[in-house]
Backbone as a chain_set.jsonl record, in Angstrom:
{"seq": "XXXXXXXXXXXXXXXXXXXXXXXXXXXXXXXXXXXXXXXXXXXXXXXXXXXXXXXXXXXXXXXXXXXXXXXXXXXXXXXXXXXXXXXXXXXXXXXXXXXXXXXXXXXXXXXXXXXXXXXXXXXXXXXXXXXXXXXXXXXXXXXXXXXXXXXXXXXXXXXXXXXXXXXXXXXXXXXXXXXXXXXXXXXXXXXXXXXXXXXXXXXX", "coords": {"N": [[0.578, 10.463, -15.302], [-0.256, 7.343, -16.912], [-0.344, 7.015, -20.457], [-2.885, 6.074, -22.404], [-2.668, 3.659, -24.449], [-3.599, 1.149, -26.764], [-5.436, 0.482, -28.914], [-8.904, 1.057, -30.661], [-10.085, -0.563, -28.776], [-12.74, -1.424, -25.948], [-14.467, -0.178, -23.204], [-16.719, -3.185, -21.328], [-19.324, -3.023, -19.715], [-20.431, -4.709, -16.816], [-23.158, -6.133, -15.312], [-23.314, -7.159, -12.461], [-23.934, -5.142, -9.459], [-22.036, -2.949, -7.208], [-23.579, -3.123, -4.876], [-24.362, -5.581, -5.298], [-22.282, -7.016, -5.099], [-21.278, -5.993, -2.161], [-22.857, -7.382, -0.519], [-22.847, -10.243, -1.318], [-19.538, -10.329, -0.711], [-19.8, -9.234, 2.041], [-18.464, -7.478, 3.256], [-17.358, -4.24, 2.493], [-15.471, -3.27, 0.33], [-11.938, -1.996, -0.079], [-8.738, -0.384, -0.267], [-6.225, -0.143, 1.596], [-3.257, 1.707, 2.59], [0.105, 1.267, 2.687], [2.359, 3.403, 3.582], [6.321, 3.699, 4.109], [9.535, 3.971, 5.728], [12.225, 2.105, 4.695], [12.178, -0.463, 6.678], [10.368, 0.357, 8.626], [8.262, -1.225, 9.24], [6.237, -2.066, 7.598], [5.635, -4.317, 6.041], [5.174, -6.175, 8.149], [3.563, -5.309, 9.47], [1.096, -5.137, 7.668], [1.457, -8.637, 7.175], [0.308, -9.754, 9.604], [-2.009, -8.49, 10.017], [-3.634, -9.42, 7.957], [-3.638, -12.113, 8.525], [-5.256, -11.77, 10.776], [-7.492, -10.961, 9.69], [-8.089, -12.855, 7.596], [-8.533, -15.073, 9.279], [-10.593, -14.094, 10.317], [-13.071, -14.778, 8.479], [-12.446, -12.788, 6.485], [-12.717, -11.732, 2.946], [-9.827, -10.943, 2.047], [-6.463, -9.869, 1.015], [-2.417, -9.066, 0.684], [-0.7, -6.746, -1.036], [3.126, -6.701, -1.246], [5.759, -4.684, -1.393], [8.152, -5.614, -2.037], [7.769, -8.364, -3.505], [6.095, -7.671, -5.212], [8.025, -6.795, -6.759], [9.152, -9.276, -7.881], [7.224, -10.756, -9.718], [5.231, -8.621, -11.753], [5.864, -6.205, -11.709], [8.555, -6.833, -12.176], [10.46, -6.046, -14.407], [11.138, -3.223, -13.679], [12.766, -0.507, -12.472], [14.121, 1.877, -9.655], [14.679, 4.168, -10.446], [13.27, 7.67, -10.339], [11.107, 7.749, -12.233], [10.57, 5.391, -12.567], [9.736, 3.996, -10.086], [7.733, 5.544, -9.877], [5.697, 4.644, -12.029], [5.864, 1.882, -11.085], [4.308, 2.05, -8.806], [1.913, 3.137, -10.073], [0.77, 1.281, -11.057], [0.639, -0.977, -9.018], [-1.688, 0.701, -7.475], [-3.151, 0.434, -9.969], [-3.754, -2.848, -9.441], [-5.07, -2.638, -6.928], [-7.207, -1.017, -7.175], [-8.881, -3.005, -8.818], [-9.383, -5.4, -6.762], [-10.064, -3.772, -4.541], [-12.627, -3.174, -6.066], [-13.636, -5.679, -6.294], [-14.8, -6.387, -3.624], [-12.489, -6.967, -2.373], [-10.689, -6.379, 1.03], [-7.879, -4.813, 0.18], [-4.264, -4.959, 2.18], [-1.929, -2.86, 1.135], [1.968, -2.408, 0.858], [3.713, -0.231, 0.585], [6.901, 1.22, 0.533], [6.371, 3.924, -1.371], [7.764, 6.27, -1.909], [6.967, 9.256, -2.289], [4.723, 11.627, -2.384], [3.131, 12.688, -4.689], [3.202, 10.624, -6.316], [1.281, 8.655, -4.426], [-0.688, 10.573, -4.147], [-1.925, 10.455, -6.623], [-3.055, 7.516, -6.89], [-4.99, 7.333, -4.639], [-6.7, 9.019, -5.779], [-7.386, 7.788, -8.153], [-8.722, 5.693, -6.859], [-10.818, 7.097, -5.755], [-12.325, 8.215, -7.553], [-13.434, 6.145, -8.717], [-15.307, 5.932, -6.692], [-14.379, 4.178, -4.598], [-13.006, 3.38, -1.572], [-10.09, 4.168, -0.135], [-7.812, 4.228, 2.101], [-4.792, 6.121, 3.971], [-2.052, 5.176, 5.035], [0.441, 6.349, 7.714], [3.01, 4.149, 8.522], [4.844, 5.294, 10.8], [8.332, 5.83, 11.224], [11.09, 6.746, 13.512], [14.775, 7.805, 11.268], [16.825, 7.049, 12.488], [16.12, 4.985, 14.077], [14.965, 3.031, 12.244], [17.368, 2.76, 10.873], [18.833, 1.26, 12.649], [17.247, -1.366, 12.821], [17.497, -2.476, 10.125], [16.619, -4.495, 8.772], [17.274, -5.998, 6.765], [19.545, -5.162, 5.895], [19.944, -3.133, 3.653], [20.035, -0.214, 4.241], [22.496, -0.369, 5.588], [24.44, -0.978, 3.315], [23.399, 1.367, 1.648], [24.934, 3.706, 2.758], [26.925, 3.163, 2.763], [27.366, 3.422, -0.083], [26.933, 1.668, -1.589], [24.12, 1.283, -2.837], [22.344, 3.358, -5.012], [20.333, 5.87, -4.832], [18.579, 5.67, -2.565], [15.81, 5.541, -0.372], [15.398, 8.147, 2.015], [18.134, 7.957, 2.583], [20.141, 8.63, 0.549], [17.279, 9.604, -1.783], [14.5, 11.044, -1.342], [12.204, 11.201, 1.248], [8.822, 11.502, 1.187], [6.685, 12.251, 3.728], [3.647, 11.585, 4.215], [1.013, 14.151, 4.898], [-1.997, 14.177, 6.069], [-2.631, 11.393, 6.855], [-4.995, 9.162, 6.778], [-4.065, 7.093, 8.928], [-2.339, 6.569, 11.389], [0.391, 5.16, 12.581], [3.078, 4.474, 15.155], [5.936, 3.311, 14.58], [7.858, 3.242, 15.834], [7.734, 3.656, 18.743], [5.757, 1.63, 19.554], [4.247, -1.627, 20.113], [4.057, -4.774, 17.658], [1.909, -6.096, 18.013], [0.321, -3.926, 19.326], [0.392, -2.034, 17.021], [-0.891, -3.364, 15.058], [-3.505, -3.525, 16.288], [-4.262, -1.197, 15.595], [-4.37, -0.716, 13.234], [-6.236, -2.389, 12.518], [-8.838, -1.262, 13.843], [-8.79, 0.85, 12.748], [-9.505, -0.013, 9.949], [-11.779, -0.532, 10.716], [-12.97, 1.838, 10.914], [-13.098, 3.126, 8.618], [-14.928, 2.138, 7.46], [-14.501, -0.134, 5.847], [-15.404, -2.505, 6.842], [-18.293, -3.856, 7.042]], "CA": [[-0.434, 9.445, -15.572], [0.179, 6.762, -18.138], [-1.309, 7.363, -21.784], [-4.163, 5.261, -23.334], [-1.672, 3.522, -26.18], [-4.492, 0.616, -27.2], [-6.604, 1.506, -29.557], [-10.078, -0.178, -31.118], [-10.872, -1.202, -27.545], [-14.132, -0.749, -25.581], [-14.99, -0.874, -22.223], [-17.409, -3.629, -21.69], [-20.026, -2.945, -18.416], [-21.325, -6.151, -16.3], [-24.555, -6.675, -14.672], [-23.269, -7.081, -11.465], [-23.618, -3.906, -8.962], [-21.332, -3.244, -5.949], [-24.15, -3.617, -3.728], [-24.303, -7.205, -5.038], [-20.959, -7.658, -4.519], [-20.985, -6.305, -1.358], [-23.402, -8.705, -0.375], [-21.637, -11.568, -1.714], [-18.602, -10.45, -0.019], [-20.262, -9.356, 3.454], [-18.101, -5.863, 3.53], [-17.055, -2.984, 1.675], [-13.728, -3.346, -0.285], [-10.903, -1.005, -0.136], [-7.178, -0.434, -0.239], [-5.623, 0.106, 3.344], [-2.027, 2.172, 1.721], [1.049, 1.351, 4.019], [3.453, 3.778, 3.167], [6.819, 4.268, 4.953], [10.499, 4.018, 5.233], [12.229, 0.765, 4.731], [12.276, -1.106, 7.72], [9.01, 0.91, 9.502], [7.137, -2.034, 9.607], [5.192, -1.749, 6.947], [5.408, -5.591, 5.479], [5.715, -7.131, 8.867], [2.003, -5.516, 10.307], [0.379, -6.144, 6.889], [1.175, -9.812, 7.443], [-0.033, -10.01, 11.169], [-3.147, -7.982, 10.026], [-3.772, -10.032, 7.097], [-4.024, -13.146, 9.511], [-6.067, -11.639, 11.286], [-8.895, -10.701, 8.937], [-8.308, -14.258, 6.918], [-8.723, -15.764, 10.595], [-12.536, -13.631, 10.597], [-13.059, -15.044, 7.457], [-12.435, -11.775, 5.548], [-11.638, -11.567, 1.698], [-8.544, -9.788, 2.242], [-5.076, -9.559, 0.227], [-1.79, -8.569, 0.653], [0.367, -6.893, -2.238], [3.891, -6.103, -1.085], [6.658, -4.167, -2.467], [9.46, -6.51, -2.667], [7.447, -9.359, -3.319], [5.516, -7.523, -6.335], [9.092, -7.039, -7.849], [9.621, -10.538, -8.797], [6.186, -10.728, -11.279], [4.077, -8.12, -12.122], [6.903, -5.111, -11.9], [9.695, -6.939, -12.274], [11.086, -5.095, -15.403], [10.914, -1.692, -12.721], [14.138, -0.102, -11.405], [14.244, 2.877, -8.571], [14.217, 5.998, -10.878], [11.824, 8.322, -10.063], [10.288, 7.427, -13.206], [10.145, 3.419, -12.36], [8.715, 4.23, -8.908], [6.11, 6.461, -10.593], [5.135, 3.56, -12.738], [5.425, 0.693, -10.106], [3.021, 2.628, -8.029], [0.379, 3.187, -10.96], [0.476, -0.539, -11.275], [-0.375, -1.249, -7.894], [-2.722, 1.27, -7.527], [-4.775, 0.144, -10.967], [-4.251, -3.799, -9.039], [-5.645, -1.99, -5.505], [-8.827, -0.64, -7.866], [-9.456, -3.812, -9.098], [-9.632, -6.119, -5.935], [-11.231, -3.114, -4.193], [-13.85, -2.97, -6.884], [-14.33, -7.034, -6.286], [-15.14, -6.516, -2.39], [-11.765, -7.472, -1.187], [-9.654, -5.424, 1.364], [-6.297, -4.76, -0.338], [-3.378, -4.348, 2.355], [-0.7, -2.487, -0.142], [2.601, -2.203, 1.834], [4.759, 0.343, -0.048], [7.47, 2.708, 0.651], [5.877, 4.791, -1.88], [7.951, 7.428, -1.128], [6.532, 10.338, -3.128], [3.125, 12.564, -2.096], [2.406, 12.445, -5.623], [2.436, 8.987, -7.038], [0.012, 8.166, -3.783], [-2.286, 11.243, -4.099], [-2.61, 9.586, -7.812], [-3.741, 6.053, -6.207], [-5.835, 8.067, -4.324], [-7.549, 9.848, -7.104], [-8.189, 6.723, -8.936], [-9.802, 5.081, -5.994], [-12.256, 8.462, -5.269], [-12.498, 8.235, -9.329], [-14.121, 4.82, -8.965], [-16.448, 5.775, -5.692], [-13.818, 3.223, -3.572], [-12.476, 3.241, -0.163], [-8.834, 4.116, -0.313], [-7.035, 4.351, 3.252], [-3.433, 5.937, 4.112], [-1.598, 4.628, 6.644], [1.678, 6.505, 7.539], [4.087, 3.606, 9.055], [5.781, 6.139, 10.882], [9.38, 5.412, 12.482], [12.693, 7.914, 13.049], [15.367, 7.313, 10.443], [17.911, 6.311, 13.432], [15.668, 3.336, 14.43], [14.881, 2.394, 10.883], [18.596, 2.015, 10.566], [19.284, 0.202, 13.674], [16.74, -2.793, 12.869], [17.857, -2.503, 8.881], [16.894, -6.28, 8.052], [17.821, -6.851, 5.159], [20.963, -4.411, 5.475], [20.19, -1.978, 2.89], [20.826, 1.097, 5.247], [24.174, -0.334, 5.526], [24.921, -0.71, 2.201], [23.383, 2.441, 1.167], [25.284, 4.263, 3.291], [28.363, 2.738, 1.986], [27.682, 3.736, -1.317], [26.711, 0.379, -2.64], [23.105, 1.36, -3.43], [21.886, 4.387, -4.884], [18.921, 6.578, -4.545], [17.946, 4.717, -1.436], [14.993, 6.434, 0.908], [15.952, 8.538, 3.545], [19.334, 8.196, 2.618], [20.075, 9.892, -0.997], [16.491, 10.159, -2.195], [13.902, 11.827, -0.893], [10.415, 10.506, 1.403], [7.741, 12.16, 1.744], [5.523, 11.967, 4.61], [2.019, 11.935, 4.587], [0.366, 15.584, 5.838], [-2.907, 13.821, 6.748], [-2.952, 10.342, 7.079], [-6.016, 8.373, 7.964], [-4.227, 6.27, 9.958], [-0.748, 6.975, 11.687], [1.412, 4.386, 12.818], [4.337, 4.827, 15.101], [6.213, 2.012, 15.069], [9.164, 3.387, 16.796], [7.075, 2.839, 20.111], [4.446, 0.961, 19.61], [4.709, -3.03, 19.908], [3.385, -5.115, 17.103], [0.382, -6.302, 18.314], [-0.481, -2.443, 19.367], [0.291, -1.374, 16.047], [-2.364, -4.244, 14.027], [-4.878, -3.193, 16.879], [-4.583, 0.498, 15.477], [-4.786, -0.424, 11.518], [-7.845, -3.243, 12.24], [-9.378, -0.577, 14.117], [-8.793, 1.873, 11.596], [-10.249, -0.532, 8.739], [-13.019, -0.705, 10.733], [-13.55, 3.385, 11.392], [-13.402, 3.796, 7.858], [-16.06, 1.842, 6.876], [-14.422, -1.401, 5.157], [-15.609, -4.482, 7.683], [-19.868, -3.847, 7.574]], "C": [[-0.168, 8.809, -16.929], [-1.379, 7.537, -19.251], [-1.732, 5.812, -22.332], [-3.131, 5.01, -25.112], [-2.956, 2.145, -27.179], [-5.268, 1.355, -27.798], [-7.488, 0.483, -30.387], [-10.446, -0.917, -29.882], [-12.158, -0.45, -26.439], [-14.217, -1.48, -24.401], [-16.305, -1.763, -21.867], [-18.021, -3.613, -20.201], [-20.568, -4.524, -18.469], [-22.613, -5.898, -15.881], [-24.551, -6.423, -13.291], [-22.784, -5.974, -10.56], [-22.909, -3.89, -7.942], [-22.111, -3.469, -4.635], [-24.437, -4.876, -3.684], [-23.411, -7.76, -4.594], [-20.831, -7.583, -3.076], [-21.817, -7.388, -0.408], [-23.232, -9.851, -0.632], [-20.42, -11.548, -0.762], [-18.931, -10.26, 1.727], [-19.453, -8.396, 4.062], [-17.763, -5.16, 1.848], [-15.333, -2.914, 1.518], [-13.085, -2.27, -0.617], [-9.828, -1.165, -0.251], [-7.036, 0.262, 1.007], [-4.106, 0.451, 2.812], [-1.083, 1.99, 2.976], [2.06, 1.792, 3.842], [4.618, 4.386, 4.99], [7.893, 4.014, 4.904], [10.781, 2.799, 5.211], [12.674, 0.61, 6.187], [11.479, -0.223, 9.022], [8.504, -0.028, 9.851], [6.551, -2.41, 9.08], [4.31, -3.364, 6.716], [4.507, -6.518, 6.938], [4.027, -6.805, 9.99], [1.264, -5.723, 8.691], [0.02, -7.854, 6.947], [0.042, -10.394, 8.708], [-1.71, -9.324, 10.582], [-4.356, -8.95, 8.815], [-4.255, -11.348, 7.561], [-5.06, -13.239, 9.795], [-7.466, -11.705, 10.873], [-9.021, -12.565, 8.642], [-9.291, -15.095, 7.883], [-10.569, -15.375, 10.872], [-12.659, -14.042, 9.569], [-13.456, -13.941, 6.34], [-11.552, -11.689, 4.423], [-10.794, -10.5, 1.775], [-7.156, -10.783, 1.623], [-4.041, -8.5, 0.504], [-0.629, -8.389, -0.664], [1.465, -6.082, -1.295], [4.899, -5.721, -1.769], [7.798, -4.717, -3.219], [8.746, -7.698, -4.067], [7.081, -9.132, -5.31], [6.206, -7.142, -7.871], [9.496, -8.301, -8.939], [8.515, -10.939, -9.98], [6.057, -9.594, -11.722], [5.548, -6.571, -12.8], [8.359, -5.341, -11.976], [11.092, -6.578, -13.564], [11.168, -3.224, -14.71], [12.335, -1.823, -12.21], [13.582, 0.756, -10.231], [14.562, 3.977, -9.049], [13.12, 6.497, -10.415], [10.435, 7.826, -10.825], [9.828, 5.632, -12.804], [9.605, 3.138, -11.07], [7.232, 4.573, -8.916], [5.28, 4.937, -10.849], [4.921, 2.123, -11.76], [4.562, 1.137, -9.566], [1.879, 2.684, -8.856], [0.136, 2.33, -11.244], [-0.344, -0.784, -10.481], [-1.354, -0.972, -7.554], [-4.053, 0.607, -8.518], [-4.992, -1.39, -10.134], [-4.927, -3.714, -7.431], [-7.226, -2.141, -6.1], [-9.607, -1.857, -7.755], [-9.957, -4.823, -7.515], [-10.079, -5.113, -4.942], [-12.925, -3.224, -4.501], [-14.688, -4.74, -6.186], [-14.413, -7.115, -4.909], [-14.049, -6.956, -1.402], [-11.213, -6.47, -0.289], [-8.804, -5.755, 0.844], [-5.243, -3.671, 1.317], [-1.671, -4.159, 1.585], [0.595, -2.088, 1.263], [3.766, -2.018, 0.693], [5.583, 1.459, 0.273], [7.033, 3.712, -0.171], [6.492, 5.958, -1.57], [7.776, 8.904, -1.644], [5.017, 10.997, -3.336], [2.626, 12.152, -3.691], [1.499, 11.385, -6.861], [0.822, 8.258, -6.074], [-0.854, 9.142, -3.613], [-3.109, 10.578, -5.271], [-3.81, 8.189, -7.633], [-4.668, 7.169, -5.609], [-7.159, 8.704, -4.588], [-7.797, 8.851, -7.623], [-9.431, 6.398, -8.027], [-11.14, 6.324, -5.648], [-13.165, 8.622, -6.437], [-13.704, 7.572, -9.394], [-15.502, 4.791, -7.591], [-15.556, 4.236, -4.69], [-12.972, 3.852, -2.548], [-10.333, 3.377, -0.528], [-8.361, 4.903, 1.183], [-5.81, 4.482, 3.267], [-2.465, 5.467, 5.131], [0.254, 4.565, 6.924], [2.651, 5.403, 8.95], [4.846, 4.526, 9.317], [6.771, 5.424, 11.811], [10.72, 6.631, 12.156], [13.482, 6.831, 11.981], [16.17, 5.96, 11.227], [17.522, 5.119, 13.25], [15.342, 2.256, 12.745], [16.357, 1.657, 10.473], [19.61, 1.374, 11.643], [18.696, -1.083, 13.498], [17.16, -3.284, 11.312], [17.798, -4.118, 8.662], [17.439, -7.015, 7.57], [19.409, -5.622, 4.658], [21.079, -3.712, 4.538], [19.839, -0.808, 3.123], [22.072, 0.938, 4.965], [25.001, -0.473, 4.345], [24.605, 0.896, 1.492], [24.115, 3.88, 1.996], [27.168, 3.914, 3.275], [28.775, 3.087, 0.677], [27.303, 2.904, -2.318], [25.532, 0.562, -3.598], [22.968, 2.651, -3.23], [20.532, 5.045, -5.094], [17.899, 5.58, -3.764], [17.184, 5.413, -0.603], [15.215, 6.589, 1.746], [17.285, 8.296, 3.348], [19.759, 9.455, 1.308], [19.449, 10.112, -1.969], [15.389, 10.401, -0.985], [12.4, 11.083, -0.127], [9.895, 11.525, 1.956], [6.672, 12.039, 2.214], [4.328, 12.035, 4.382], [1.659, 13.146, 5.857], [-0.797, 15.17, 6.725], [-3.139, 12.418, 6.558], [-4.12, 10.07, 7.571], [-5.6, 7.729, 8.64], [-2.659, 6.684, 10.284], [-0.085, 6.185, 12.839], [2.579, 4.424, 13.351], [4.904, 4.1, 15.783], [7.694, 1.842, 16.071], [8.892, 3.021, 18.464], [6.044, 2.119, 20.717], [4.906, -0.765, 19.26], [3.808, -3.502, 18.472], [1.844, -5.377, 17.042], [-0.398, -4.741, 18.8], [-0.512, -2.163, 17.743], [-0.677, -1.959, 14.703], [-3.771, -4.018, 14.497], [-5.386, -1.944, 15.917], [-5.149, 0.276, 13.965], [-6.233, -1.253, 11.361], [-9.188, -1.8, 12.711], [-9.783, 0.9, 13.369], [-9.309, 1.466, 10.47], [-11.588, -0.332, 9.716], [-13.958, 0.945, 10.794], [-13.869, 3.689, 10.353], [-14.3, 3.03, 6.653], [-15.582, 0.385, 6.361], [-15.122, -2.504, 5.628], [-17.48, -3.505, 7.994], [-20.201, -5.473, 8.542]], "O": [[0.093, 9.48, -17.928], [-2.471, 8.083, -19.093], [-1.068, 4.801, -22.563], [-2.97, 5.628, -26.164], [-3.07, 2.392, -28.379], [-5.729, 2.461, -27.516], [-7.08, -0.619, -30.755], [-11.144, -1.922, -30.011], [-12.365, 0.749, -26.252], [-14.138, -2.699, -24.246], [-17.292, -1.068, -22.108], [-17.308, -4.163, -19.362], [-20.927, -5.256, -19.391], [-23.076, -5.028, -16.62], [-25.404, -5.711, -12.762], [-21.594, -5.66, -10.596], [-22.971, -4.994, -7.402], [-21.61, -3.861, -3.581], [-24.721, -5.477, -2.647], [-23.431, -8.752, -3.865], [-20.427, -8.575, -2.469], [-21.224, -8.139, 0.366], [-23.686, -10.603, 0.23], [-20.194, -12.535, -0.062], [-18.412, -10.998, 2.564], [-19.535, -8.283, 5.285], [-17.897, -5.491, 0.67], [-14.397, -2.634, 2.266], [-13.59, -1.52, -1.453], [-9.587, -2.363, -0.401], [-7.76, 1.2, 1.341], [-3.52, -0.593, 2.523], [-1.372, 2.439, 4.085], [3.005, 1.004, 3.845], [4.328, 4.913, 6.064], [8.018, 3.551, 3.771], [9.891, 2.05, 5.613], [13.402, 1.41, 6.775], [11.933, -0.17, 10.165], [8.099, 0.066, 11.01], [5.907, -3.322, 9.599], [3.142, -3.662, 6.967], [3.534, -7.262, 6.811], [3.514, -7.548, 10.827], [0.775, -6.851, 8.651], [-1.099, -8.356, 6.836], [-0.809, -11.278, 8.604], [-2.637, -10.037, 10.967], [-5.578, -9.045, 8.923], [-5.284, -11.769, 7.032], [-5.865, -14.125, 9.507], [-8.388, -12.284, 11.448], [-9.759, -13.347, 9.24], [-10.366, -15.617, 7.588], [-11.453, -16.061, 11.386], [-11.823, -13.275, 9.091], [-14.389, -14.029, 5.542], [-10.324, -11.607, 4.442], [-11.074, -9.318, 1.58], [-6.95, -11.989, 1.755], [-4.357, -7.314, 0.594], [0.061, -9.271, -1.175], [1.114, -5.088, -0.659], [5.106, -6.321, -2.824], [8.26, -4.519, -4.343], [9.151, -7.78, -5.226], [7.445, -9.815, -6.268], [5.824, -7.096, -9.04], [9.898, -8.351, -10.102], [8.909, -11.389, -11.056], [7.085, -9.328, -12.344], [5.898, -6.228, -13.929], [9.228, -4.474, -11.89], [12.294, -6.838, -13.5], [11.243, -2.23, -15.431], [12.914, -2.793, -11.721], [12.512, 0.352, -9.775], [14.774, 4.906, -8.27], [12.116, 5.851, -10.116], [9.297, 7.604, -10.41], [8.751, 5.042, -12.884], [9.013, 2.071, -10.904], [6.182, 4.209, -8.386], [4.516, 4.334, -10.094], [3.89, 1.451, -11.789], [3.561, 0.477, -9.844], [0.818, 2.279, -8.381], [-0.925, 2.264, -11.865], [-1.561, -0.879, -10.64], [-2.176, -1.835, -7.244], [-5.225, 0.363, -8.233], [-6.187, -1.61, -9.935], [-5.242, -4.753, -6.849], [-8.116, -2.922, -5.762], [-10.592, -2.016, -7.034], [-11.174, -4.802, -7.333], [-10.746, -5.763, -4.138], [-13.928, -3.306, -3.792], [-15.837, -4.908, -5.778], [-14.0, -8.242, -4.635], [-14.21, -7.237, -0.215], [-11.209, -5.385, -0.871], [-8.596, -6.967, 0.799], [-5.321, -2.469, 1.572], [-0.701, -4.914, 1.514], [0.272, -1.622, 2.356], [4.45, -2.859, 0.109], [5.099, 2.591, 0.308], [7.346, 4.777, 0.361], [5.824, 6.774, -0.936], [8.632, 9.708, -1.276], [4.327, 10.836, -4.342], [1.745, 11.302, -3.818], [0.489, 11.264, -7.555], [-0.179, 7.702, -6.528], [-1.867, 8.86, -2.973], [-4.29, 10.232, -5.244], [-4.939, 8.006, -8.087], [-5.065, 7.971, -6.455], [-8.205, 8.856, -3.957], [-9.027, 8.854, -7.664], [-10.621, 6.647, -8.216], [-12.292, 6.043, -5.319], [-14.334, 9.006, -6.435], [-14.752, 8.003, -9.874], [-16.386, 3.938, -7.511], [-16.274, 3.372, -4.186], [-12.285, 4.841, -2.803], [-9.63, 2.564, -1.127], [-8.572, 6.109, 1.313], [-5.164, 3.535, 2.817], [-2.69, 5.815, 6.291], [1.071, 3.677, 6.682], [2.883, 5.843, 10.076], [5.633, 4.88, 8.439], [6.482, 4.712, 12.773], [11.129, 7.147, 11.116], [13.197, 5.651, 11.775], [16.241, 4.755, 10.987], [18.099, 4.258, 12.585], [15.544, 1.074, 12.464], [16.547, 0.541, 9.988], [20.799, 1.084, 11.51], [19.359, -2.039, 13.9], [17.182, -4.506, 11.172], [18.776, -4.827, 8.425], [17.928, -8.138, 7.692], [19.996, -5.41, 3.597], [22.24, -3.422, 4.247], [19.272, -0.208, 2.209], [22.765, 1.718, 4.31], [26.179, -0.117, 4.359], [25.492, 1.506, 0.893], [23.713, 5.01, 1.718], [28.189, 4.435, 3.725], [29.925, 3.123, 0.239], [27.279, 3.14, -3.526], [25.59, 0.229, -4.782], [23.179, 3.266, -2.184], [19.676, 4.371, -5.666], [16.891, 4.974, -4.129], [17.881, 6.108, 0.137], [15.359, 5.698, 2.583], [17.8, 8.537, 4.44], [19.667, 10.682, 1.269], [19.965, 10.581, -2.983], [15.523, 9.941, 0.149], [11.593, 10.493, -0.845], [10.272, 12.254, 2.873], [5.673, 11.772, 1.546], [4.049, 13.233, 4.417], [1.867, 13.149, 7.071], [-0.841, 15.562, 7.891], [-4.165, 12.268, 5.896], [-4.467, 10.554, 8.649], [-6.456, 7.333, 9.431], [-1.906, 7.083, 9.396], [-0.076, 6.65, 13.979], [3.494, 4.428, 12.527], [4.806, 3.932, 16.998], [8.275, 0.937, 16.671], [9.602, 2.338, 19.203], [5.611, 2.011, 21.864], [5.699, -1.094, 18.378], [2.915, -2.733, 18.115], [0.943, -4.994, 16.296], [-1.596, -4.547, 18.595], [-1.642, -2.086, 17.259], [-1.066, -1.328, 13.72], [-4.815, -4.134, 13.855], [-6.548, -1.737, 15.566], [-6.12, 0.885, 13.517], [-7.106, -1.026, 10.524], [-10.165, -1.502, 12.025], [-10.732, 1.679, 13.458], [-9.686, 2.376, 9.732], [-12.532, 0.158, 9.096], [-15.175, 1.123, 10.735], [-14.819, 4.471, 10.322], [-14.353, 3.232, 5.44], [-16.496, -0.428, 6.502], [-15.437, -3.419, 4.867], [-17.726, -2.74, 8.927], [-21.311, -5.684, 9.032]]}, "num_chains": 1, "name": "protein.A"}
């Protein structure tokens, strides 16, 4: 967990309570977590689900992993350590647009139990909605649809400490929501996560 390096600063409380907000917003804001290997799915039902809500006219946001490289984390490598830290990013920008009534779908390989029990722990910290949702697929098929071809490079040698190849993912033990995109079509697999925002309370 990062360290508190500011100093002479004070948190400053608002006025406005989350039951105003959620009344303003017209649900209950959370993070929906989409962890899984590259090329599970993860990005590609966030989008489709993301639609969907927009389409009900639900404040909903998607942060994804690539995407959140080019601003926010784009000084982040793929050490353990720069994974750690990209993840406690996202997580504190999950909190926040939780806190403000939106759904957040986060769509991260995250591949490490501990950085997302952390997210986790913030959000339970704060009294917010935090959902996991293991994009599950075998490696094989992961590296038969390989998109963007970094299976095949990492398996060449080109890239290192690549997931599921020569670093390490770790599954989710209990997922709230479990995803398996190896046989499940798209449109099954946005039924399962809307249906799953809605089991766990986000869409009043």
């Amino acid at each position: 967990m990062a360290q508190q390096v500011a100093t002479n600063v004070h948190w400053h409380d608002g006025t406005v309570t989350r039951e105003e907000r959620k009344g303003c917003m017209k649900q209950t804001g959370g993070t929906i977590w989409l962890t899984g290997l590259s090329a599970s799915g993860k990005s590609t039902i966030a989008v489709a689900v993301e639609q969907v809500l927009c389409q009900q006219g639900r404040p909903v946001y998607r942060l994804d992993g690539d995407n959140i490289r080019f601003g926010l984390n784009k000084n982040l490598g793929f050490s353990a350590e720069d994974r750690a830290e990209n993840i406690r990013r996202i997580g504190e920008v999950c909190k926040l647009f939780a806190d403000a009534g939106v759904v957040t779908l986060a769509s991260f390989i995250s591949p490490y139990a501990a950085d997302r029990d952390a997210v986790r722990a913030l959000h339970q910290e704060a009294g917010l909605p935090f959902v996991e949702c293991y994009v599950e697929v075998p490696l094989e098929i992961a590296e038969e649809r390989d998109p963007k071809g970094l299976y095949k490079k990492a398996r060449a040698g080109e890239i290192k400490g690549f997931t599921g190849i020569d670093d390490p993912y770790e599954a989710p033990e209990n997922p709230e929501m479990l995803i398996p995109t190896g046989d499940k079509t798209l449109e099954e697999s946005v039924t399962m996560v809307l249906e799953g925002i809605q089991a766990n309370g986000l869409l009043d």
